[in-house]
N, CA, C and O atoms as a Maestro MAE file, in Angstrom:
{
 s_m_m2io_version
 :::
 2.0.0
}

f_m_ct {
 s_m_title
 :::
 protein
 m_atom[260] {
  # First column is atom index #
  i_m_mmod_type
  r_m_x_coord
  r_m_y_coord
  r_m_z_coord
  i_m_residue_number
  s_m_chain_name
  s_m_pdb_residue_name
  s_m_pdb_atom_name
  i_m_atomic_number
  :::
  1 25 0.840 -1.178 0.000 1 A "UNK " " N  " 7
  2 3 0.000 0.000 0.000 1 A "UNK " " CA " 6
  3 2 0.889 1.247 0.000 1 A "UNK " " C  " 6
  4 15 1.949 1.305 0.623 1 A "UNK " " O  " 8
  5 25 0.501 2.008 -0.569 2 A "UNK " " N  " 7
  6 3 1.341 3.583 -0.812 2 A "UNK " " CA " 6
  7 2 1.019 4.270 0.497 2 A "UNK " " C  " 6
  8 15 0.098 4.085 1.292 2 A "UNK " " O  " 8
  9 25 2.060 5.133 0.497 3 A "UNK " " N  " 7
  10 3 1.354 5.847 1.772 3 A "UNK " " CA " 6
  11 2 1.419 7.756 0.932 3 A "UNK " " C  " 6
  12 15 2.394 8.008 0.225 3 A "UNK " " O  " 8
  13 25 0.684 8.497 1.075 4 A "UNK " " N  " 7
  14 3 0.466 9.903 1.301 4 A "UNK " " CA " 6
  15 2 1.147 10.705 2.801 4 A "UNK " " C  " 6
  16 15 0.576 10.516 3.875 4 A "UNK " " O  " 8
  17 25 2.091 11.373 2.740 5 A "UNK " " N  " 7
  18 3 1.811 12.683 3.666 5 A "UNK " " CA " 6
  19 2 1.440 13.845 3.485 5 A "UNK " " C  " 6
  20 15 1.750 14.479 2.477 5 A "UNK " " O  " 8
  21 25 0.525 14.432 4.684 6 A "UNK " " N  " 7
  22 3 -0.470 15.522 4.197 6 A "UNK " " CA " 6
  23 2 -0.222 16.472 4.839 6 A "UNK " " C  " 6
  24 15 0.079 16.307 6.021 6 A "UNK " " O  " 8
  25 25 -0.258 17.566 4.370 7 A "UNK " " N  " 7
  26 3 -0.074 18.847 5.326 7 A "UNK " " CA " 6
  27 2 -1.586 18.959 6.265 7 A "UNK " " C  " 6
  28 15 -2.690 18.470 6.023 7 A "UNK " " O  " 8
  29 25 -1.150 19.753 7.334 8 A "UNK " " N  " 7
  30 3 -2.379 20.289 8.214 8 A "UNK " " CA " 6
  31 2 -3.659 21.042 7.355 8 A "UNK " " C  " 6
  32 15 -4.848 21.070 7.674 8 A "UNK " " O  " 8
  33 25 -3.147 21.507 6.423 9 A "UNK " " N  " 7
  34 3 -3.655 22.723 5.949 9 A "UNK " " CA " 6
  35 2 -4.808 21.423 4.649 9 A "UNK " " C  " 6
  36 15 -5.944 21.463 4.177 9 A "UNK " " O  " 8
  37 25 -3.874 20.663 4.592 10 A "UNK " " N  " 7
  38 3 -5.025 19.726 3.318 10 A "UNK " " CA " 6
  39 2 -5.863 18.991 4.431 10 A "UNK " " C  " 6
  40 15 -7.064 18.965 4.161 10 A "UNK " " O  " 8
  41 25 -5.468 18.307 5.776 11 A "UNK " " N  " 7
  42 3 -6.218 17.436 6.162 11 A "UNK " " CA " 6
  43 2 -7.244 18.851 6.804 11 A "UNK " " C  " 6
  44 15 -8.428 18.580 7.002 11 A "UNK " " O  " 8
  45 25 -6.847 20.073 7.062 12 A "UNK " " N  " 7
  46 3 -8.398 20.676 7.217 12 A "UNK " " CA " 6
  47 2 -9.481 20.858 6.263 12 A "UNK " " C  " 6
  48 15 -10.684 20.676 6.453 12 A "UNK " " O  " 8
  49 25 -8.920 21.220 5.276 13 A "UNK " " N  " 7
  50 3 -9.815 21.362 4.071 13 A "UNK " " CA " 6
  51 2 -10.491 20.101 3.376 13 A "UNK " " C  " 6
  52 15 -11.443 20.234 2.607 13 A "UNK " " O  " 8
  53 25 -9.953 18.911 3.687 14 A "UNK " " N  " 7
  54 3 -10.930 17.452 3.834 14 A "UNK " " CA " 6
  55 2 -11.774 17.592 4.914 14 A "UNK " " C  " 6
  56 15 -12.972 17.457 4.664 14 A "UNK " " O  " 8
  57 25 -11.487 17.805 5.939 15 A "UNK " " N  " 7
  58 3 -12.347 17.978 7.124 15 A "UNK " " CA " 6
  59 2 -13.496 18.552 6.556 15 A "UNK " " C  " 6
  60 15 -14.548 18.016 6.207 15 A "UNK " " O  " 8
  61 25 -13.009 20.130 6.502 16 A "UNK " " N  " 7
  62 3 -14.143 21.066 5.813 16 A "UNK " " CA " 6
  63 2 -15.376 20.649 4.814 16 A "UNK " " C  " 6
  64 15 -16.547 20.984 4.994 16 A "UNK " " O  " 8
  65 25 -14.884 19.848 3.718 17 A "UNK " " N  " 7
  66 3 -15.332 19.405 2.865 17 A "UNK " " CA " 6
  67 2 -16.378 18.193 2.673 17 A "UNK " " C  " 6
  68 15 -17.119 17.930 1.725 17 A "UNK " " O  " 8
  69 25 -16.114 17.351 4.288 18 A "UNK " " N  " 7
  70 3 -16.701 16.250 4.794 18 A "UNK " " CA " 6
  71 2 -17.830 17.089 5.853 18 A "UNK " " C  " 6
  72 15 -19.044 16.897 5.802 18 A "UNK " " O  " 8
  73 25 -17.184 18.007 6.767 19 A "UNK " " N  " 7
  74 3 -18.595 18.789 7.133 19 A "UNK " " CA " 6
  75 2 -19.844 19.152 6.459 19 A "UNK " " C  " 6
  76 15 -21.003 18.967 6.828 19 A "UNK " " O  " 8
  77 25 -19.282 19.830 5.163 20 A "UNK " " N  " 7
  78 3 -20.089 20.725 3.796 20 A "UNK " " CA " 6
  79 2 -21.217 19.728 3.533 20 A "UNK " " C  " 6
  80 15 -22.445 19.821 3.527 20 A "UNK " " O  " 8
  81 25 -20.415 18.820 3.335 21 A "UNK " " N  " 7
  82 3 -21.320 17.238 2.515 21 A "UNK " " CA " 6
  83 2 -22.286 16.796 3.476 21 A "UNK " " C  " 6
  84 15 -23.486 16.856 3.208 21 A "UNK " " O  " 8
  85 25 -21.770 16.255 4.833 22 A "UNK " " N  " 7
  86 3 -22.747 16.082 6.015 22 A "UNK " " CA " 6
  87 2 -23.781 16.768 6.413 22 A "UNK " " C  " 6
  88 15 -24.841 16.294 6.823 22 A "UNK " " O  " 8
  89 25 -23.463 18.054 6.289 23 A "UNK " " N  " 7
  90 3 -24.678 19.318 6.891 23 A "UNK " " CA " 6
  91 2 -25.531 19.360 5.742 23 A "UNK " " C  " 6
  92 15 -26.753 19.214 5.764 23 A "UNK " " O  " 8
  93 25 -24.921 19.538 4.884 24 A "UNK " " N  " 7
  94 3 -25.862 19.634 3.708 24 A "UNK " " CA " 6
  95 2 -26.803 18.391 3.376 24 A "UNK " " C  " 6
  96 15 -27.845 18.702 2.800 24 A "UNK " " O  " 8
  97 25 -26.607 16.975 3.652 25 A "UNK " " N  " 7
  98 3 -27.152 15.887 3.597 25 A "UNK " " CA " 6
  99 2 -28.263 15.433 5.076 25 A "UNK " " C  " 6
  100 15 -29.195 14.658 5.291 25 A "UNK " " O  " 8
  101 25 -27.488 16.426 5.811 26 A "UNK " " N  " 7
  102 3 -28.465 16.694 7.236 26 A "UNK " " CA " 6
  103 2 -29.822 17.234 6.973 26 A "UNK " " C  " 6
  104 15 -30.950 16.743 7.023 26 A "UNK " " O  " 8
  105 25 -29.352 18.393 6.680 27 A "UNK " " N  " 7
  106 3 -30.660 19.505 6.299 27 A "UNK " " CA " 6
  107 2 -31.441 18.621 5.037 27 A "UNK " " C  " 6
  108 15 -32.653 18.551 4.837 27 A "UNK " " O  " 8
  109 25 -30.838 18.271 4.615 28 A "UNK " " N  " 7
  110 3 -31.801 17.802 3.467 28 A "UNK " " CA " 6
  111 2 -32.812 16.361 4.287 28 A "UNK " " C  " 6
  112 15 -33.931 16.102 3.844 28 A "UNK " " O  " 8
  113 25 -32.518 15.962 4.876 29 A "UNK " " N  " 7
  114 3 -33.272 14.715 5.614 29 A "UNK " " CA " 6
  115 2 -33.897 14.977 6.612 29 A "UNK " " C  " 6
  116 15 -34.548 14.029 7.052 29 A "UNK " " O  " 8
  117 25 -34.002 16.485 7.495 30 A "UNK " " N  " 7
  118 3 -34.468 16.795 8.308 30 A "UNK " " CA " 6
  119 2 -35.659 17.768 7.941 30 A "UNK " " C  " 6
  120 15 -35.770 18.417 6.900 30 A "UNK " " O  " 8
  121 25 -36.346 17.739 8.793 31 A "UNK " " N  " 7
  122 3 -38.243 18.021 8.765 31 A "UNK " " CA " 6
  123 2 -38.404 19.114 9.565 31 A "UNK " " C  " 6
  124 15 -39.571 19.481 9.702 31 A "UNK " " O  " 8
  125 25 -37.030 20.127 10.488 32 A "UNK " " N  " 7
  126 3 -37.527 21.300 10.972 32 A "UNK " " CA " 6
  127 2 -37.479 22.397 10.449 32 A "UNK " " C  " 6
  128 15 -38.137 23.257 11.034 32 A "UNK " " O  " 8
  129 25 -36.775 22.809 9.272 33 A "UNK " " N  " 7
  130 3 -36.651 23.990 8.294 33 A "UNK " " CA " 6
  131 2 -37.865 23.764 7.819 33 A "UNK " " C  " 6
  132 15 -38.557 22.814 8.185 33 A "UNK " " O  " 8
  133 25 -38.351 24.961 6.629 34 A "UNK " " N  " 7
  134 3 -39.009 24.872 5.528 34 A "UNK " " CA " 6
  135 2 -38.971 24.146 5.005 34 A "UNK " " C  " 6
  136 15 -38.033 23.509 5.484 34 A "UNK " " O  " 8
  137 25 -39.441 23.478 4.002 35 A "UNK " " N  " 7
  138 3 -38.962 22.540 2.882 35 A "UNK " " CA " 6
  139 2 -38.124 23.252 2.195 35 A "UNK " " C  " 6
  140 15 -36.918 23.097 2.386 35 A "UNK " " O  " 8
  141 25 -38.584 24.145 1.287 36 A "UNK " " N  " 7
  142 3 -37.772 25.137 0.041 36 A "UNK " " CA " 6
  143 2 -36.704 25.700 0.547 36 A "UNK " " C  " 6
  144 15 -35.621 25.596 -0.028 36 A "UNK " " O  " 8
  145 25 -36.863 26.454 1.821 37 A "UNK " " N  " 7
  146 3 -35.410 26.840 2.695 37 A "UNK " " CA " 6
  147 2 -34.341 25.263 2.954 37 A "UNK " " C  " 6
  148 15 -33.280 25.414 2.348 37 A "UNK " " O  " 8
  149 25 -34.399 24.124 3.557 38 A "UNK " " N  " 7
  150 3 -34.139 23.195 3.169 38 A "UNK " " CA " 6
  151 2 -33.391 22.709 2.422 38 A "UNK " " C  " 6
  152 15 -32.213 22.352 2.408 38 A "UNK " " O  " 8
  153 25 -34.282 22.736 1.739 39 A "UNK " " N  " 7
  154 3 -33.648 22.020 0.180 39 A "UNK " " CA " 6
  155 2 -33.128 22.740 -0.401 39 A "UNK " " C  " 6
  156 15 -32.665 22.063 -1.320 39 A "UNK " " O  " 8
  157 25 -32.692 24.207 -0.622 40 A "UNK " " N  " 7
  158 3 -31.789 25.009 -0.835 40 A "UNK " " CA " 6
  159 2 -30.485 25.241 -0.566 40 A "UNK " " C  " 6
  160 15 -29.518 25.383 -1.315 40 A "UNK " " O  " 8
  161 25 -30.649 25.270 1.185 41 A "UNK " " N  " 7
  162 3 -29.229 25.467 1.976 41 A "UNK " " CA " 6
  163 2 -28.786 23.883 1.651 41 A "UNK " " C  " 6
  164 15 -27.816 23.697 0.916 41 A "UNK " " O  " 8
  165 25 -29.572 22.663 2.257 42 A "UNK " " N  " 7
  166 3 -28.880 21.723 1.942 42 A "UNK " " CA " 6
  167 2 -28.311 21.190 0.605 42 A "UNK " " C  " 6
  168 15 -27.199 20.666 0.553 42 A "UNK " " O  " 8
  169 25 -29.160 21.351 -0.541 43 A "UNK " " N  " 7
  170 3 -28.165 21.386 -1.671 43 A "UNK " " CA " 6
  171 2 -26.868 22.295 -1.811 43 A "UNK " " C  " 6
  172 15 -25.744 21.912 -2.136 43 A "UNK " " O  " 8
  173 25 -27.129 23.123 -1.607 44 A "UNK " " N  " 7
  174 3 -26.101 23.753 -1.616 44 A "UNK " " CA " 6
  175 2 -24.329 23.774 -0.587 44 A "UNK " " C  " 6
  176 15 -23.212 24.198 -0.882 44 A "UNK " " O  " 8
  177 25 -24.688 23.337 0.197 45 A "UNK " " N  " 7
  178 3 -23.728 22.673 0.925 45 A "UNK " " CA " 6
  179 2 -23.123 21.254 0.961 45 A "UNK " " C  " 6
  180 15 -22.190 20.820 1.636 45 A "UNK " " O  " 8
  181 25 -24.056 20.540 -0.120 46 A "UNK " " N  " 7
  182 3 -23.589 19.478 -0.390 46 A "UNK " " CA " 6
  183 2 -23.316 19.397 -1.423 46 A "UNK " " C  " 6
  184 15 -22.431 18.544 -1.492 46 A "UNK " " O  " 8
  185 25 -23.553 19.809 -2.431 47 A "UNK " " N  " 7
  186 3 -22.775 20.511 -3.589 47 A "UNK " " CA " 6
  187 2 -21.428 20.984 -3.483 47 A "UNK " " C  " 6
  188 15 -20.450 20.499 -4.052 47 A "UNK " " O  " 8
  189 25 -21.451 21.905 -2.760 48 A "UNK " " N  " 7
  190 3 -19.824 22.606 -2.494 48 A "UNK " " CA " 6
  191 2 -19.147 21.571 -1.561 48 A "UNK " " C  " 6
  192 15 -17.954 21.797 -1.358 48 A "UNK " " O  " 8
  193 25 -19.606 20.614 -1.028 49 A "UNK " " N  " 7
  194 3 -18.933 19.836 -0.214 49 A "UNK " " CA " 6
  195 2 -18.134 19.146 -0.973 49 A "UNK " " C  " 6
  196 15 -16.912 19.015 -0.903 49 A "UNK " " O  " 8
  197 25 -19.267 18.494 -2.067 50 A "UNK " " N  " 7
  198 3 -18.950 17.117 -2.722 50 A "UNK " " CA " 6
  199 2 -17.986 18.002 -4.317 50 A "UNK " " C  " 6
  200 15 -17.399 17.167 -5.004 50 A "UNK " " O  " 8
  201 25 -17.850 19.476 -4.823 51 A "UNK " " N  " 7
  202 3 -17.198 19.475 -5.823 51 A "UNK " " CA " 6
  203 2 -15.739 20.133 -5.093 51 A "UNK " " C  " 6
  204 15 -14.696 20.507 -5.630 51 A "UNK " " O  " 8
  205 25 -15.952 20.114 -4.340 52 A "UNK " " N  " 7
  206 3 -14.180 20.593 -3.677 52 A "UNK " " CA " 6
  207 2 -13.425 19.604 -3.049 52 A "UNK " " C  " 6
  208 15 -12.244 19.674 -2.708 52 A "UNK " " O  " 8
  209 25 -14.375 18.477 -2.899 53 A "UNK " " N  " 7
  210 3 -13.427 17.138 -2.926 53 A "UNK " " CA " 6
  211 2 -12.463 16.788 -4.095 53 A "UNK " " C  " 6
  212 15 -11.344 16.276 -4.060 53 A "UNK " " O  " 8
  213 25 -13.143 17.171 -5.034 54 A "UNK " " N  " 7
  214 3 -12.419 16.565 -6.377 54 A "UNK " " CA " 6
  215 2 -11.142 17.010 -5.912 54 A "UNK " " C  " 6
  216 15 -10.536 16.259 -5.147 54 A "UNK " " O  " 8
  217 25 -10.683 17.983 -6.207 55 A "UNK " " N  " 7
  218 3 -9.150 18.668 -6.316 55 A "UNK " " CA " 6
  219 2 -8.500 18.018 -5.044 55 A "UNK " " C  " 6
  220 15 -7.428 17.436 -5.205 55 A "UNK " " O  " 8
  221 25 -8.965 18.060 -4.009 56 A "UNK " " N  " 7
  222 3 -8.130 17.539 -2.498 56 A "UNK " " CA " 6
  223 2 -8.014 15.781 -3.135 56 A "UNK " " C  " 6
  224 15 -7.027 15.137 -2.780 56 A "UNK " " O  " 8
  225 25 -8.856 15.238 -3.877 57 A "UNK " " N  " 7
  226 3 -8.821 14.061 -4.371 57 A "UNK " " CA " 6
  227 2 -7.455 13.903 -4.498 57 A "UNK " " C  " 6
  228 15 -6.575 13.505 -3.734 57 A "UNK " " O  " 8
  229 25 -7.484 14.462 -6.080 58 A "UNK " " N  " 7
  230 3 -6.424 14.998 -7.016 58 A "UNK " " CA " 6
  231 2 -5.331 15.310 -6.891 58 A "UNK " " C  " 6
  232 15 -4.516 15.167 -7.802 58 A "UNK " " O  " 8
  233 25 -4.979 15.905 -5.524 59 A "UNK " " N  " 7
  234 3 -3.901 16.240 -5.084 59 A "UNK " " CA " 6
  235 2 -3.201 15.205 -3.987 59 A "UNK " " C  " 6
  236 15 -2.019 15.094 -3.659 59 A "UNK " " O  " 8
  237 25 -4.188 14.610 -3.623 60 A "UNK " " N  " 7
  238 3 -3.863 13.598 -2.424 60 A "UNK " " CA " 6
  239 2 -3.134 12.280 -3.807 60 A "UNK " " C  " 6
  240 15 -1.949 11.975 -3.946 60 A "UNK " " O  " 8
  241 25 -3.896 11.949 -4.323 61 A "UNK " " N  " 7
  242 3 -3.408 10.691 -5.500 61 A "UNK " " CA " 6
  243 2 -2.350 11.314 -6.200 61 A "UNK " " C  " 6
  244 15 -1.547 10.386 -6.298 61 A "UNK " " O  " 8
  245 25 -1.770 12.429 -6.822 62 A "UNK " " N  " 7
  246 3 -1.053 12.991 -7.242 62 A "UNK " " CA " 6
  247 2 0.787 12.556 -5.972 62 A "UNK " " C  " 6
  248 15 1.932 12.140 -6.144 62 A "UNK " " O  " 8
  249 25 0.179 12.881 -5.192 63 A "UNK " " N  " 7
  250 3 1.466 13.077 -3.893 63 A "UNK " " CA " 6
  251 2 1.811 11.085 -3.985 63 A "UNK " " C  " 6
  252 15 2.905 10.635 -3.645 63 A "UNK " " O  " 8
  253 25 1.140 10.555 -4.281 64 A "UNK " " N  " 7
  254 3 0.878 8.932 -4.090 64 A "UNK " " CA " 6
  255 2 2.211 8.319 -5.001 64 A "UNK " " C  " 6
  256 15 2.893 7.321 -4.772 64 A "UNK " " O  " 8
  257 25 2.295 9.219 -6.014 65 A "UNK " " N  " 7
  258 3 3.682 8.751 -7.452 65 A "UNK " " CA " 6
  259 2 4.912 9.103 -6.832 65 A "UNK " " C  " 6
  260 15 5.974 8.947 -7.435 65 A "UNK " " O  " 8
  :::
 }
 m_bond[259] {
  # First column is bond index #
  i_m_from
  i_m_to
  i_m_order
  :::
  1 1 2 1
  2 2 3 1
  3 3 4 2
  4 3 5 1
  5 5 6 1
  6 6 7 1
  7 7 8 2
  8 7 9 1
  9 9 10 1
  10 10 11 1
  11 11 12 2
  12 11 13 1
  13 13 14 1
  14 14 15 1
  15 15 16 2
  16 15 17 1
  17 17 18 1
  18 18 19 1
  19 19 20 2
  20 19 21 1
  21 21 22 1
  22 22 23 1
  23 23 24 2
  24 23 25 1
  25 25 26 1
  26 26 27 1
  27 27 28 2
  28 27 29 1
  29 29 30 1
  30 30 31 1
  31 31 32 2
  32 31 33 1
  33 33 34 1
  34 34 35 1
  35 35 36 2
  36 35 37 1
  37 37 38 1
  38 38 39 1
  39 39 40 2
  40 39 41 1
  41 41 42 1
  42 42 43 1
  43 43 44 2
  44 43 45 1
  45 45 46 1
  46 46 47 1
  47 47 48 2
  48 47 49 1
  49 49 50 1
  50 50 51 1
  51 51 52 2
  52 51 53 1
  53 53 54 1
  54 54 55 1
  55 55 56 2
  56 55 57 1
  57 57 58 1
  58 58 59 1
  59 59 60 2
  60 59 61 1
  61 61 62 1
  62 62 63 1
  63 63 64 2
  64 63 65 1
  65 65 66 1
  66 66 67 1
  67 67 68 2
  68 67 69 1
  69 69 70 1
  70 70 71 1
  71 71 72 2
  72 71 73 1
  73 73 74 1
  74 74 75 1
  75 75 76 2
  76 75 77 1
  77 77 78 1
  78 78 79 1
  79 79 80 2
  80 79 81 1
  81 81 82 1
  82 82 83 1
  83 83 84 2
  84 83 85 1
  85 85 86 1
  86 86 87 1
  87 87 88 2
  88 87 89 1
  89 89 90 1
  90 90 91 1
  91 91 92 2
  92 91 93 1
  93 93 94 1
  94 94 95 1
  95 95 96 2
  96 95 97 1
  97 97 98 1
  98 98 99 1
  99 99 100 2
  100 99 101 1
  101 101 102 1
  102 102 103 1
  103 103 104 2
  104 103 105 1
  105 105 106 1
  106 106 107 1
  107 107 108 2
  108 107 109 1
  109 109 110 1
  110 110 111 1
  111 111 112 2
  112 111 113 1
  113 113 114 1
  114 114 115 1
  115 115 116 2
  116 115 117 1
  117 117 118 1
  118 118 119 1
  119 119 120 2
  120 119 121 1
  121 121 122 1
  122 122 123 1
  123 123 124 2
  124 123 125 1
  125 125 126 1
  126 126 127 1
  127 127 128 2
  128 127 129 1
  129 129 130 1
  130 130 131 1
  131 131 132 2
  132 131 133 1
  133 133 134 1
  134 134 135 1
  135 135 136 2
  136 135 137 1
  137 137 138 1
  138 138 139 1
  139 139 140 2
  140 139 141 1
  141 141 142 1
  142 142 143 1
  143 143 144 2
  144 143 145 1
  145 145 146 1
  146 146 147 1
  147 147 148 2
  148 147 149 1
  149 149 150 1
  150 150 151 1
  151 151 152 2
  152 151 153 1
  153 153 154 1
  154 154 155 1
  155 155 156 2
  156 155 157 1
  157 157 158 1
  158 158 159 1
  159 159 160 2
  160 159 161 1
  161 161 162 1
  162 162 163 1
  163 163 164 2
  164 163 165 1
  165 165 166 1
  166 166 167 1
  167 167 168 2
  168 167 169 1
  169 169 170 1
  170 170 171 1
  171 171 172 2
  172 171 173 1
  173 173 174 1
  174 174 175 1
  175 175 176 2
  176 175 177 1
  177 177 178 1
  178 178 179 1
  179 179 180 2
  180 179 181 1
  181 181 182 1
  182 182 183 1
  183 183 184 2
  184 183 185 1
  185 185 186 1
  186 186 187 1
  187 187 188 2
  188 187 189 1
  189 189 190 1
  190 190 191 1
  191 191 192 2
  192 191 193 1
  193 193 194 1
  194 194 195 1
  195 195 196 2
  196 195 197 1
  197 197 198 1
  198 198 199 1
  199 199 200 2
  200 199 201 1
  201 201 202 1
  202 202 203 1
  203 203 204 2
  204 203 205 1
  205 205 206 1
  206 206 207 1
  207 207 208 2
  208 207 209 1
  209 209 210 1
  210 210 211 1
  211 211 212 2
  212 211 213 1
  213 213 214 1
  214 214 215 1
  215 215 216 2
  216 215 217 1
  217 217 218 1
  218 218 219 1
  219 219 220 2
  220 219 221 1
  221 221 222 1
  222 222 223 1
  223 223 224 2
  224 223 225 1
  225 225 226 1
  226 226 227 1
  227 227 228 2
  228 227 229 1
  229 229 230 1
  230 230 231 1
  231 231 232 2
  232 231 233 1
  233 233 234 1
  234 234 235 1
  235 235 236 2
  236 235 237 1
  237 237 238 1
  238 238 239 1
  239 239 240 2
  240 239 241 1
  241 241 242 1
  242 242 243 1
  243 243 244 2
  244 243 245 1
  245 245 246 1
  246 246 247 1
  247 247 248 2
  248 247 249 1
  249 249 250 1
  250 250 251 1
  251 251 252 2
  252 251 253 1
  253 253 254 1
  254 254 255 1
  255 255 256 2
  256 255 257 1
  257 257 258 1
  258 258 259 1
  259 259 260 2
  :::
 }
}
């Protein structure tokens, strides 16, 4: 198995990015907001969660060669 080392600064911005996705997948399954308020914020945070993974992806598999 390969190993990766990561700076502080990438393993926060995975962090970040795993929050984004969670909250946003929260709100979307939960019944105390609005619906439309809801389903707004939570798309939207899971959206930005899940497309700013790509690059931390990218960069993590990149460091792997």
């Amino acid at each position: 198995m390969k190993e990766s080392r990561l700076t502080m600064p990438e393993v926060a911005a995975i962090a970040g990015t795993r929050v984004a996705l969670g909250s946003g997948l929260a709100l979307l399954l939960a019944d105390r907001i609005e619906l439309k308020q809801r389903r707004a914020i939570g798309w939207t945070l899971f959206l930005v969660g899940a497309i700013s993974t790509v690059p931390l992806v990218m960069r993590v598999l990149d460091k792997r060669r």
